[in-house]
N, CA, C and O atoms as a GROMACS GRO file, in nm:
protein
  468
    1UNK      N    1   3.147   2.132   4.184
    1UNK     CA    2   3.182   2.108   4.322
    1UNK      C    3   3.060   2.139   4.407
    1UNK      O    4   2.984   2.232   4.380
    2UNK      N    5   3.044   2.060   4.507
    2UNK     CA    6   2.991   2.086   4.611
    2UNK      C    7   2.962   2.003   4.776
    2UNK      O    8   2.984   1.887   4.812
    3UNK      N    9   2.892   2.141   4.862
    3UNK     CA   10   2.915   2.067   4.966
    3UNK      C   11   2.927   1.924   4.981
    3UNK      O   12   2.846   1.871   4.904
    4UNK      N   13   3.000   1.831   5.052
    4UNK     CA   14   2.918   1.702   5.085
    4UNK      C   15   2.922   1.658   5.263
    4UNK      O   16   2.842   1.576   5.308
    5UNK      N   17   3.025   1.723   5.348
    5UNK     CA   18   2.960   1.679   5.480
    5UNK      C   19   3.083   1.781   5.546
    5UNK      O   20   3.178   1.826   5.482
    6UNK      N   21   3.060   1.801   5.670
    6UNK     CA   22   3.126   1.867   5.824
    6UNK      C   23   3.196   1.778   5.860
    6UNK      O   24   3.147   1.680   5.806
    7UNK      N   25   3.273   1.749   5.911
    7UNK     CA   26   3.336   1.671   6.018
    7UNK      C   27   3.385   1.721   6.149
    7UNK      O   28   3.446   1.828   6.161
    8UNK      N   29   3.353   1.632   6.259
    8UNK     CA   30   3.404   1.652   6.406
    8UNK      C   31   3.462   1.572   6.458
    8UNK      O   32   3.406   1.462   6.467
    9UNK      N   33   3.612   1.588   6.524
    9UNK     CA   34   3.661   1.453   6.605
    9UNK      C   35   3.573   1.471   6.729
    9UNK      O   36   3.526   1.570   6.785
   10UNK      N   37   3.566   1.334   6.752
   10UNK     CA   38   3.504   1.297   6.897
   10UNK      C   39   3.590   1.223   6.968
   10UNK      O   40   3.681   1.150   6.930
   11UNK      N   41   3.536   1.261   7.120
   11UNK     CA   42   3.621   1.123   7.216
   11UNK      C   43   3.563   0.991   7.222
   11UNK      O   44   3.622   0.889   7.258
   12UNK      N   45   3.406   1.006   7.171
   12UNK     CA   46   3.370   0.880   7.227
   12UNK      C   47   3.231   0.856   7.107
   12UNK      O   48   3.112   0.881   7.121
   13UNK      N   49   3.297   0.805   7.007
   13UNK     CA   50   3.206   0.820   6.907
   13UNK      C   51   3.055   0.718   6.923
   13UNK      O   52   2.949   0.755   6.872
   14UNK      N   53   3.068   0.590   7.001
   14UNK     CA   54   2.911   0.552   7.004
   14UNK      C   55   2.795   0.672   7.094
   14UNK      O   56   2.676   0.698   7.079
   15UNK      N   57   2.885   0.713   7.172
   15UNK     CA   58   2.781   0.816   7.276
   15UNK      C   59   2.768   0.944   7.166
   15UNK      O   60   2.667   1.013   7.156
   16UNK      N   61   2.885   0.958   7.090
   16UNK     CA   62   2.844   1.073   7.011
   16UNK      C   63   2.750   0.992   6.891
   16UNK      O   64   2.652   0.952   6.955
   17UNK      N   65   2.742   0.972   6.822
   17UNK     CA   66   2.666   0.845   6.750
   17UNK      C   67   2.500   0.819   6.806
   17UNK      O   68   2.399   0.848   6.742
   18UNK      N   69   2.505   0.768   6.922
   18UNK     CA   70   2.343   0.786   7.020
   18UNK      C   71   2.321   0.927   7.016
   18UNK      O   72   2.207   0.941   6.972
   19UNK      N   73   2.379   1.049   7.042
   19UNK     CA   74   2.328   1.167   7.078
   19UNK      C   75   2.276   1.219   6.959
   19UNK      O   76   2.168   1.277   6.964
   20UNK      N   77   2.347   1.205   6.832
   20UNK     CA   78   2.278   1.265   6.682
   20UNK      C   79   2.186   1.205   6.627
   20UNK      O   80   2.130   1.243   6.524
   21UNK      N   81   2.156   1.092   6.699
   21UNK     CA   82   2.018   1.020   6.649
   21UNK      C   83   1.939   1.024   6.702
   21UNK      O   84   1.828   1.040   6.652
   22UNK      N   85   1.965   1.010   6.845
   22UNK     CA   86   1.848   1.024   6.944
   22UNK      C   87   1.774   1.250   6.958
   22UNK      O   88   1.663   1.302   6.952
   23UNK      N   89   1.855   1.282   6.970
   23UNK     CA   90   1.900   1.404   6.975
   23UNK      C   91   1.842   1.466   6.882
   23UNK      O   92   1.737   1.525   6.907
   24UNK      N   93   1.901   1.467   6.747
   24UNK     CA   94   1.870   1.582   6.640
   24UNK      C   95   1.821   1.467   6.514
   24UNK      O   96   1.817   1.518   6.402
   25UNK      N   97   1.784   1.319   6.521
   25UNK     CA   98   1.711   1.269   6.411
   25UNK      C   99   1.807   1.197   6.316
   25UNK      O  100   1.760   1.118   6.234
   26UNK      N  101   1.961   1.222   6.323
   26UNK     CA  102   2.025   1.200   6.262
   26UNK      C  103   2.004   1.009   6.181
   26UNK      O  104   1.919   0.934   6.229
   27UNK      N  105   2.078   0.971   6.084
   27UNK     CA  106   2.035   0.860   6.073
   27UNK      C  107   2.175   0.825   6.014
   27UNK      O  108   2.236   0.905   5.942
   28UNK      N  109   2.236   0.669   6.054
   28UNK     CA  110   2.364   0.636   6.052
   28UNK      C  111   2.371   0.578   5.871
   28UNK      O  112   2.321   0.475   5.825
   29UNK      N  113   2.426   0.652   5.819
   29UNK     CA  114   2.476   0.601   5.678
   29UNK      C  115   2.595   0.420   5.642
   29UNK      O  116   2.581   0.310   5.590
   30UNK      N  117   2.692   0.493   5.707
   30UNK     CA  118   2.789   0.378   5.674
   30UNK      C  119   2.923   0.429   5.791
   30UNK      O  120   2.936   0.541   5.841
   31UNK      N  121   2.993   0.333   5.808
   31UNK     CA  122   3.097   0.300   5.903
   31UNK      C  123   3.239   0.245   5.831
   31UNK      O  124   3.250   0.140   5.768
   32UNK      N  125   3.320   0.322   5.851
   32UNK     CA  126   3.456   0.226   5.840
   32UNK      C  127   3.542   0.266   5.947
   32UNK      O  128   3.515   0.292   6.064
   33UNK      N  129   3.686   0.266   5.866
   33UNK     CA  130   3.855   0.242   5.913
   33UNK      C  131   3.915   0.289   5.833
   33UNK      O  132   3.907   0.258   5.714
   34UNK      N  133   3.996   0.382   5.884
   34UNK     CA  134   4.080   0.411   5.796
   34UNK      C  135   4.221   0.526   5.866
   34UNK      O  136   4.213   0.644   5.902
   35UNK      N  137   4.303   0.463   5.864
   35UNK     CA  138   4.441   0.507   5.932
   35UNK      C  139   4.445   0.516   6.048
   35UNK      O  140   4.526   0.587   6.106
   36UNK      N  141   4.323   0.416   6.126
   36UNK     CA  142   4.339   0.383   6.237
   36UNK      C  143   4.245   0.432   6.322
   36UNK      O  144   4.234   0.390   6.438
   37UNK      N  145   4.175   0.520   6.273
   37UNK     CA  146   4.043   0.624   6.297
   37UNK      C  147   3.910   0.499   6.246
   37UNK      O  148   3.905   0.408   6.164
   38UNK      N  149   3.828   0.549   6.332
   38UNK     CA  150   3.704   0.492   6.325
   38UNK      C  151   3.605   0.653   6.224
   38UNK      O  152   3.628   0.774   6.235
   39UNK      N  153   3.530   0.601   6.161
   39UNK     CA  154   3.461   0.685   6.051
   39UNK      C  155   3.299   0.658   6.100
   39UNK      O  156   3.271   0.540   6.078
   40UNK      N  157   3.224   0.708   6.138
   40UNK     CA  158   3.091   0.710   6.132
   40UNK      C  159   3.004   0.851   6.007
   40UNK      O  160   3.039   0.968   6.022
   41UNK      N  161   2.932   0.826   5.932
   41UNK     CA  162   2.832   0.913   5.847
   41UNK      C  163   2.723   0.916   5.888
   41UNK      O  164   2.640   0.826   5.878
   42UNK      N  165   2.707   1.036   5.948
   42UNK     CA  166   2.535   1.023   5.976
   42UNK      C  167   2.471   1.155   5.854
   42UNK      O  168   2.525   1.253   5.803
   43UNK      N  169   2.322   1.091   5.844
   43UNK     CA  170   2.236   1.212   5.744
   43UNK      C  171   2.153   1.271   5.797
   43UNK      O  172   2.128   1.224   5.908
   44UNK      N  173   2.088   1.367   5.766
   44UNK     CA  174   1.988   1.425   5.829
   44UNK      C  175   1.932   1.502   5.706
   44UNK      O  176   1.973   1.614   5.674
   45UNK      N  177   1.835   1.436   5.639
   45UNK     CA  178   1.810   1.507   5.498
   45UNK      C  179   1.927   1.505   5.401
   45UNK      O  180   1.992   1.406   5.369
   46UNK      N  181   1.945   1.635   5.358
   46UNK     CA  182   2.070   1.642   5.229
   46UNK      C  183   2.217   1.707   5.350
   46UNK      O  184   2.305   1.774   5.296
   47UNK      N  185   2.226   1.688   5.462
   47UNK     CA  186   2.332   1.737   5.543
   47UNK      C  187   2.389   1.608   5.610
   47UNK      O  188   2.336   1.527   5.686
   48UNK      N  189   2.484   1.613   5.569
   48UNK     CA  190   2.579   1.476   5.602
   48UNK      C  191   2.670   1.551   5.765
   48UNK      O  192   2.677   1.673   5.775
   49UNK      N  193   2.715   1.480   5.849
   49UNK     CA  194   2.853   1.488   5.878
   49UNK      C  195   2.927   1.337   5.936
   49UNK      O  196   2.888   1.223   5.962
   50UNK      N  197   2.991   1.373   5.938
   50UNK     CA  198   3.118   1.270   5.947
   50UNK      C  199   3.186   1.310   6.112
   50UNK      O  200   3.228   1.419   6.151
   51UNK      N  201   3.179   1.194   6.177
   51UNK     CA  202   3.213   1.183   6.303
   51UNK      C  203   3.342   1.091   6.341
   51UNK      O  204   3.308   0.988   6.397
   52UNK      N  205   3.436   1.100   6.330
   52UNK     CA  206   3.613   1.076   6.365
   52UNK      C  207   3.627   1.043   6.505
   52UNK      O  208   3.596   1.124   6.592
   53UNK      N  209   3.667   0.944   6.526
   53UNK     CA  210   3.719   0.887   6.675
   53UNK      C  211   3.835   0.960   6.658
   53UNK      O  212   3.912   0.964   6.562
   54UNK      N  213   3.835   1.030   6.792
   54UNK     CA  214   3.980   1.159   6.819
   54UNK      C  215   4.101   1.025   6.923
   54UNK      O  216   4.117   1.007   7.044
   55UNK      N  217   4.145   0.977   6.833
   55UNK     CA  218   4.260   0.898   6.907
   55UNK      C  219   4.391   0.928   6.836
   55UNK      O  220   4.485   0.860   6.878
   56UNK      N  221   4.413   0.993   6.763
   56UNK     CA  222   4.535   1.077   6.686
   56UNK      C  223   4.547   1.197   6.781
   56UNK      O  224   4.450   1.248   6.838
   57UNK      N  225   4.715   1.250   6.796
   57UNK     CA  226   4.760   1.305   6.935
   57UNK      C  227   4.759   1.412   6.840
   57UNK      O  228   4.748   1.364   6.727
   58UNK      N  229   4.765   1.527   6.838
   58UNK     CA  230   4.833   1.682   6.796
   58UNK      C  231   4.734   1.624   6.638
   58UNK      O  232   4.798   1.591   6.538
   59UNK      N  233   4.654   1.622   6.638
   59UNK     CA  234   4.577   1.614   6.497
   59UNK      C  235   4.472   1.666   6.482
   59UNK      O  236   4.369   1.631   6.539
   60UNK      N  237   4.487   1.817   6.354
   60UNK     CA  238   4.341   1.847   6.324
   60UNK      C  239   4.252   1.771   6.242
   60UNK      O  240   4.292   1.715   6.140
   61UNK      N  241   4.112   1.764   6.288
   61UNK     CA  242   4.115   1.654   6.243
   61UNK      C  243   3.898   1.723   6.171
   61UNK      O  244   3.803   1.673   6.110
   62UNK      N  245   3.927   1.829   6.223
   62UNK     CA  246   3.769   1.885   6.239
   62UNK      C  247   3.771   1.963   6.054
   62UNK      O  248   3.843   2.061   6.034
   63UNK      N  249   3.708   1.919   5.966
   63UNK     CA  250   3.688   1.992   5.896
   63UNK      C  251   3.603   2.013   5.717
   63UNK      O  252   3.526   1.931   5.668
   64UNK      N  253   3.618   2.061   5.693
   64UNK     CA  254   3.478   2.115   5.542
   64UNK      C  255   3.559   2.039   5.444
   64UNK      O  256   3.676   2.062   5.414
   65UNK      N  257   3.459   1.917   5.383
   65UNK     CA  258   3.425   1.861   5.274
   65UNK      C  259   3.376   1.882   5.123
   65UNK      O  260   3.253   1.884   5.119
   66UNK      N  261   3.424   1.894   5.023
   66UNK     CA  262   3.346   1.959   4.921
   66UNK      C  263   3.378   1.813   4.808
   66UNK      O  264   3.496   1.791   4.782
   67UNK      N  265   3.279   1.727   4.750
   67UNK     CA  266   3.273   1.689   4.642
   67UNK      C  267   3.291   1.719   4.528
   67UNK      O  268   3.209   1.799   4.483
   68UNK      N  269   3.399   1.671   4.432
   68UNK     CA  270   3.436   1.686   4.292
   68UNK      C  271   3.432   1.578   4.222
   68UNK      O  272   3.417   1.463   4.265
   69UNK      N  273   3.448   1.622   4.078
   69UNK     CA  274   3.402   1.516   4.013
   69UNK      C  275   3.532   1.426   3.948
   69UNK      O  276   3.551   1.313   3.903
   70UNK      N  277   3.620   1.568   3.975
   70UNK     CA  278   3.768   1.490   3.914
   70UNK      C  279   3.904   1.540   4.021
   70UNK      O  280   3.959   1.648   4.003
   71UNK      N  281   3.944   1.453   4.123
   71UNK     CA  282   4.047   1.485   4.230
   71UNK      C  283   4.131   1.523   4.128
   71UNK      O  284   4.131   1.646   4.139
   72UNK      N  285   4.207   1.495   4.031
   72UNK     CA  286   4.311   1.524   3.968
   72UNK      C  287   4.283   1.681   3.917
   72UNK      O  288   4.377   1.761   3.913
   73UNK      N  289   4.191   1.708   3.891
   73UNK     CA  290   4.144   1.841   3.842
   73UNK      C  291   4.176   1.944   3.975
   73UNK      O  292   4.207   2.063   3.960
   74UNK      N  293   4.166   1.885   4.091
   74UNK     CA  294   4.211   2.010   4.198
   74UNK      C  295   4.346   1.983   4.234
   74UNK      O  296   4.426   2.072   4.264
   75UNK      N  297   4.374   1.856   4.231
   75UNK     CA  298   4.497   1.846   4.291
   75UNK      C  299   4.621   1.926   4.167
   75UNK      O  300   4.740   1.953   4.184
   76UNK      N  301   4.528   1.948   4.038
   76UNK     CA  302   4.603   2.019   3.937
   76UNK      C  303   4.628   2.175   3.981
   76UNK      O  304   4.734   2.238   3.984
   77UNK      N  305   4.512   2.211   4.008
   77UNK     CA  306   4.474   2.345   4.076
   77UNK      C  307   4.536   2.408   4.137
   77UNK      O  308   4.584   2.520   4.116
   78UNK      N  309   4.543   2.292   4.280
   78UNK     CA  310   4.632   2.360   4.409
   78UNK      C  311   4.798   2.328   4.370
   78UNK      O  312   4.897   2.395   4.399
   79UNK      N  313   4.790   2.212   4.301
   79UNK     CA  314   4.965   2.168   4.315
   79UNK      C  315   5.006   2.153   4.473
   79UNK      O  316   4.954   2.078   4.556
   80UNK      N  317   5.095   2.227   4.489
   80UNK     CA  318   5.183   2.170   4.634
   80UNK      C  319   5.124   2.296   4.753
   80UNK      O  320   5.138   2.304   4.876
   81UNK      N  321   5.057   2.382   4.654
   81UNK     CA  322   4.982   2.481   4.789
   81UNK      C  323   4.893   2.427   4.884
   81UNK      O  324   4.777   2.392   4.862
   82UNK      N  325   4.987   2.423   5.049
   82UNK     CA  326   4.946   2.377   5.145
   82UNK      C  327   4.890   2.272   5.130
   82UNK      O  328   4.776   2.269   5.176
   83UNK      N  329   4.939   2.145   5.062
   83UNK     CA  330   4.881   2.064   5.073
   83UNK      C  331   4.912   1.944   5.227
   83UNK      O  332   5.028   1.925   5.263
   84UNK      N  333   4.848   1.907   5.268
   84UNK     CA  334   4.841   1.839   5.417
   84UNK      C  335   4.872   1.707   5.417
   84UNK      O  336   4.973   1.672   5.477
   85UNK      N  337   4.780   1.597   5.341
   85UNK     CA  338   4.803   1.478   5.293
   85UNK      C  339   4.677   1.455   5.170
   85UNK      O  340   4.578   1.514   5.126
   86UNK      N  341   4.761   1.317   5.147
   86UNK     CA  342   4.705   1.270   5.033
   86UNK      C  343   4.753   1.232   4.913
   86UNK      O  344   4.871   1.198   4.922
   87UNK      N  345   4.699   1.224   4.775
   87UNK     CA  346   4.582   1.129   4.796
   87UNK      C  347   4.546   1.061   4.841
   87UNK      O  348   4.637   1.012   4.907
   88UNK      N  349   4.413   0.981   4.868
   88UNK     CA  350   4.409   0.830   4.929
   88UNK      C  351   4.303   0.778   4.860
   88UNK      O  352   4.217   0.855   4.818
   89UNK      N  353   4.292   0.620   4.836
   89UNK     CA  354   4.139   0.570   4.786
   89UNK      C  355   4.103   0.506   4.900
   89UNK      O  356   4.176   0.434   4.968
   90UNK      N  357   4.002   0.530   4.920
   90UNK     CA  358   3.946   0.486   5.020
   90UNK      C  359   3.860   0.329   5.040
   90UNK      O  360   3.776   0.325   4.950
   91UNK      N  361   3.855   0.221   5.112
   91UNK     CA  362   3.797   0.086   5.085
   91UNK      C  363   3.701   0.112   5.030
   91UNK      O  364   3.670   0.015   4.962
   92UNK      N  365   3.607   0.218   5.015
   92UNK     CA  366   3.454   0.213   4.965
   92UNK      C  367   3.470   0.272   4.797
   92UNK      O  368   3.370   0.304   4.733
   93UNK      N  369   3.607   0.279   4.742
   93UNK     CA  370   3.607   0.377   4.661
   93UNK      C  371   3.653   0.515   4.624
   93UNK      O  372   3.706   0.561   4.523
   94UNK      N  373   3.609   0.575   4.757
   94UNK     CA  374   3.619   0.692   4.716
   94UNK      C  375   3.734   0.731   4.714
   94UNK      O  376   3.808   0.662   4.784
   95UNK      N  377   3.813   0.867   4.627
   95UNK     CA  378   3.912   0.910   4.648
   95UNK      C  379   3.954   1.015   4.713
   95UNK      O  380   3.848   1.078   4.717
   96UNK      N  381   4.061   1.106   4.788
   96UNK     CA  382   4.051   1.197   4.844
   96UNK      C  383   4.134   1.270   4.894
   96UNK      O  384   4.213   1.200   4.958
   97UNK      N  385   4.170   1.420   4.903
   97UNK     CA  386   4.317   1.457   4.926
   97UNK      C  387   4.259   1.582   5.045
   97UNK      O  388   4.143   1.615   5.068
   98UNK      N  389   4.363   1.624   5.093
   98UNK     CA  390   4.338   1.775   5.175
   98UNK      C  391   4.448   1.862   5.203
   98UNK      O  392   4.565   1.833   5.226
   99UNK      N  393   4.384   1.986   5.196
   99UNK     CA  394   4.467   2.076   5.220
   99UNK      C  395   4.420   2.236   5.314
   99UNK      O  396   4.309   2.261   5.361
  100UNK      N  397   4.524   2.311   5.318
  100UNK     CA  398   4.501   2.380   5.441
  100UNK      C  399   4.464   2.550   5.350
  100UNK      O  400   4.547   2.612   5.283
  101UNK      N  401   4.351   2.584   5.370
  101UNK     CA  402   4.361   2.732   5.330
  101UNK      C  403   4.380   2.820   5.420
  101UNK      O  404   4.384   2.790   5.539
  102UNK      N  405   4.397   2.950   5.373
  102UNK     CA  406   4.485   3.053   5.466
  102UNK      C  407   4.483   3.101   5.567
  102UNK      O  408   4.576   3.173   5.605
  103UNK      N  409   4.372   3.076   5.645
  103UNK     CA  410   4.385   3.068   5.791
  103UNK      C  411   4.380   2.927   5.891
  103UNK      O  412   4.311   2.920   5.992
  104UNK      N  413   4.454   2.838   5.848
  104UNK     CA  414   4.451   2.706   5.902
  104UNK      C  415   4.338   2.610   5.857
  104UNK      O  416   4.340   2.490   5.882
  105UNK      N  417   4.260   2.661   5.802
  105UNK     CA  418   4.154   2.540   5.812
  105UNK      C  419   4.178   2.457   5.714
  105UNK      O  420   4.264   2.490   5.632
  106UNK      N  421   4.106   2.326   5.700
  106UNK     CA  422   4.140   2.226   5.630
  106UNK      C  423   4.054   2.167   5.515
  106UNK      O  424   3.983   2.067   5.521
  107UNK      N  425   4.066   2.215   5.453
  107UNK     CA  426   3.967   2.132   5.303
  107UNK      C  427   3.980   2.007   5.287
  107UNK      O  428   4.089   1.961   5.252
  108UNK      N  429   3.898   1.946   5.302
  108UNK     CA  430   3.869   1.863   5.168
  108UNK      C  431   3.819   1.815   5.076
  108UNK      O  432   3.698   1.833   5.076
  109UNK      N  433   3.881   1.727   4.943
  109UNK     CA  434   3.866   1.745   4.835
  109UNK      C  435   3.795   1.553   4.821
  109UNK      O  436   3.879   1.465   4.840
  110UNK      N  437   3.704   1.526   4.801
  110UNK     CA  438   3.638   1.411   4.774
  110UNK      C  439   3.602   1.389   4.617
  110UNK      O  440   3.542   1.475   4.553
  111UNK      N  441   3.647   1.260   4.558
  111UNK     CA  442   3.566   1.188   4.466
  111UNK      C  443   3.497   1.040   4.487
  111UNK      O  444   3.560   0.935   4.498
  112UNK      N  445   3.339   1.059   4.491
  112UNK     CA  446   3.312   0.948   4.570
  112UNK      C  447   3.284   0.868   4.409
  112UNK      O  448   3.304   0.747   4.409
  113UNK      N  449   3.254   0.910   4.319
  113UNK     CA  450   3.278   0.804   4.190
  113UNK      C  451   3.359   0.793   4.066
  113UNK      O  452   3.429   0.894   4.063
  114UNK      N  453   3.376   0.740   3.991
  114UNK     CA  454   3.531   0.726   3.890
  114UNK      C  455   3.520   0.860   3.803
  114UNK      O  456   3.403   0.896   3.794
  115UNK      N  457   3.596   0.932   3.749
  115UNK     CA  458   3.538   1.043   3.634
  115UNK      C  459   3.475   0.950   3.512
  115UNK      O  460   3.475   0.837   3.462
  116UNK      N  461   3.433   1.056   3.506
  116UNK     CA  462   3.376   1.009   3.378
  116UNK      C  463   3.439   1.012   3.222
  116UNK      O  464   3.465   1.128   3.194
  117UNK      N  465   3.472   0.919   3.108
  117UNK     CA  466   3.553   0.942   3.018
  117UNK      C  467   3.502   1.023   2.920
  117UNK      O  468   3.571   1.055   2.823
   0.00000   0.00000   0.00000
């Protein structure tokens, strides 16, 4: 396991989008959709984050990413502890679940390629 990006909802993700590039160097990876949310990736060296259009009402939405190599292997792990949502595959592939550790915050659990057999 390890890190792979931060996430922040924003209100206004192209102005937030101009400010991490212009701003701190950032450089735009890839863009989607997904549950209605707009997804921006920006890099900055080996530090990713992930920038969320905040248009979901009462939704946390801010939170720590960690790459694995096998979702089924954590989702074995945690089982039904605090789990939030998920799974999902995502259009690009990837797969991905989350859940809440013990003081509210929100994990998640990423596989961005197939396991391996």
């Amino acid at each position: 396991m390890r890190f792979h990006h931060y996430a922040l909802e924003v209100k206004n993700i192209e102005e937030s989008v101009a400010f991490y590039k212009k701003y701190l160097g950032f450089q735009e990876e890839s863009r989607m959709y997904f549950m209605e949310e707009e997804i921006v990736f920006l890099t900055l060296k080996d530090f990713r984050l992930e920038l969320l259009s905040g248009h979901q009402k009462n939704e946390r939405l801010t939170h720590l990413c960690f790459e694995v190599n096998h979702i089924q292997d954590v989702m074995h792990r945690f089982g039904d502890y605090r789990k939030i949502e998920g799974p999902y595959k995502l259009e690009n592939g990837w797969e991905t679940v989350f859940y809440e550790g013990p003081n509210q915050e929100i994990l998640e659990f990423l596989q961005v390629a197939p396991p391996l057999q």
